[in-house]
C-alpha positions, -999 to 999 in steps of 0.1 A, spaced: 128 53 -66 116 83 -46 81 97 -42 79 132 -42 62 153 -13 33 161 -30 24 127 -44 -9 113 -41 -6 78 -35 -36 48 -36 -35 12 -25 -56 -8 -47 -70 -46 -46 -58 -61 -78 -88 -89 -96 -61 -113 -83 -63 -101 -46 -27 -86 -49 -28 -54 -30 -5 -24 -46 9 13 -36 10 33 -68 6 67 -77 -29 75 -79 -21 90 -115 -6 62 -128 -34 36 -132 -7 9 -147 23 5 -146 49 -6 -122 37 0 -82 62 14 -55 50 -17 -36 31 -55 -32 18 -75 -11 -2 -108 -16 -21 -124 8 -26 -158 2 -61 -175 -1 -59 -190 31 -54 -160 49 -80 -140 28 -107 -158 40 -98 -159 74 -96 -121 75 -125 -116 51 -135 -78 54 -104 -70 73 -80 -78 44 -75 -44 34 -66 -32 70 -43 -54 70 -29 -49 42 -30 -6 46 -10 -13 82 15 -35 64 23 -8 39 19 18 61 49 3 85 68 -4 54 68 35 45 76 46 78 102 23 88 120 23 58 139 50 38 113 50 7 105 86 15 137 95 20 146 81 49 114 98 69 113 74 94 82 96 110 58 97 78 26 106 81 5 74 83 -19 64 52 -55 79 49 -78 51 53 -94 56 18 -103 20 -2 -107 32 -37 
């Protein structure tokens, strides 16, 4: 799957601490990508759990060929919503 250039794209904290990219449109549904951080680790980052989670998908964008194959992307706003 492709996102197109004009996309507008969210990452959004799930109610079962599962962080997802997803087009900000599409309020369910499949997202482009996951990432679960496990309980452990949640508290040990606390506040900084979303950073973390924003850098992750913001190297898997930009050093993968989900945009494709724009290896420079643009990084992520730093928007929670």
């Amino acid at each position: 799957m492709t996102v197109s250039e004009t996309a507008v794209l969210e990452i959004v904290e799930l109610a079962d601490g599962e962080f997802v990219l997803r087009p900000a449109d599409e309020g369910e549904g499949e997202p482009l990508l996951s990432i679960r951080i496990s309980e452990e680790a949640a508290e040990l980052l606390s506040q900084s759990r979303f950073e973390v989670a924003r850098k992750m998908i913001d190297h898997a964008i930009t050093q993968t060929t989900l945009w494709e194959g724009e290896k420079d992307a643009t990084s992520l706003p730093e928007t929670m919503h």
